[in-house]
C-alpha positions in Angstrom: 0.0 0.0 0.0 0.9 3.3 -1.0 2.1 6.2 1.5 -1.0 8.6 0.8 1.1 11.6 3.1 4.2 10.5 0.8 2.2 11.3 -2.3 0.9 14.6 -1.5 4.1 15.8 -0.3 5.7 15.1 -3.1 2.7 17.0 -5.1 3.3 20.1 -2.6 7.4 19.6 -3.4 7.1 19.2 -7.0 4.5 22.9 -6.9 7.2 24.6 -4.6 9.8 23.4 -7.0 7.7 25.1 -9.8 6.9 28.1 -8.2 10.7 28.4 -6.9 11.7 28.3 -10.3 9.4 30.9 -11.4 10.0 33.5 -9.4 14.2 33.0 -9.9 13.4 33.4 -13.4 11.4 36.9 -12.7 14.5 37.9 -10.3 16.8 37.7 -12.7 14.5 39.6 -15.3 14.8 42.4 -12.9 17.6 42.6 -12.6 18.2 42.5 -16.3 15.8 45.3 -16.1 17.4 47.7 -12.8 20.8 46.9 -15.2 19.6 49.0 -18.2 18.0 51.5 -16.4 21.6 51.9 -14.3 22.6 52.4 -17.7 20.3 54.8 -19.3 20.9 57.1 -16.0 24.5 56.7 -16.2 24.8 60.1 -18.1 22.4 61.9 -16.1 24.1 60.7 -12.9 27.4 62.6 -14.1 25.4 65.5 -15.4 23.9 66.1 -11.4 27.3 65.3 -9.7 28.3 68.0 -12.5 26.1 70.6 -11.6 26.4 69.5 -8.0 30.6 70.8 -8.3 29.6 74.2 -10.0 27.1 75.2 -7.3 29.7 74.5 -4.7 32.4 76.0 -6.3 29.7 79.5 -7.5 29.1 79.2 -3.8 32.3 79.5 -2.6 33.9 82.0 -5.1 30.4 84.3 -4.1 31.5 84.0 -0.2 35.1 84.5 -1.2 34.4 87.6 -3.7 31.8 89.2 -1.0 34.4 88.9 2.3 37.1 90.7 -0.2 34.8 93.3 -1.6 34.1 93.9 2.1 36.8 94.1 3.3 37.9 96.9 0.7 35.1 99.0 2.3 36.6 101.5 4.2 
């Protein structure tokens, strides 16, 4: 005679197995996806650390030319 709980775990296993397998499969499709969109922003990502530099450095050379200008005050 046949194990009956043998049989349906071994349904449940084979479903888990499946379903396992399935969602691997749509991991590694996003991460396909997150890698071309890493891609794509690659450019804009320099173009804000870019901008990022210039507005420090405005910054600073605006503090630096207005505590010289003042100081030429008499």
């Amino acid at each position: 005679m046949e194990n009956p709980h043998a049989e349906r775990q071994a349904v449940l296993l084979e479903r888990i197995l499946k379903n396992a397998s399935a969602c691997t499969e749509m991991i590694l499709e996003l991460n396909h996806c997150v890698e071309e969109i890493l891609r794509a922003n690659a450019s804009v990502k320099i173009a804000a650390d870019l901008a990022t530099k210039y507005r420090k450095n405005v910054q600073y050379n605006l503090a630096a030319t207005t505590l010289h200008s003042d100081s030429e005050v008499p």
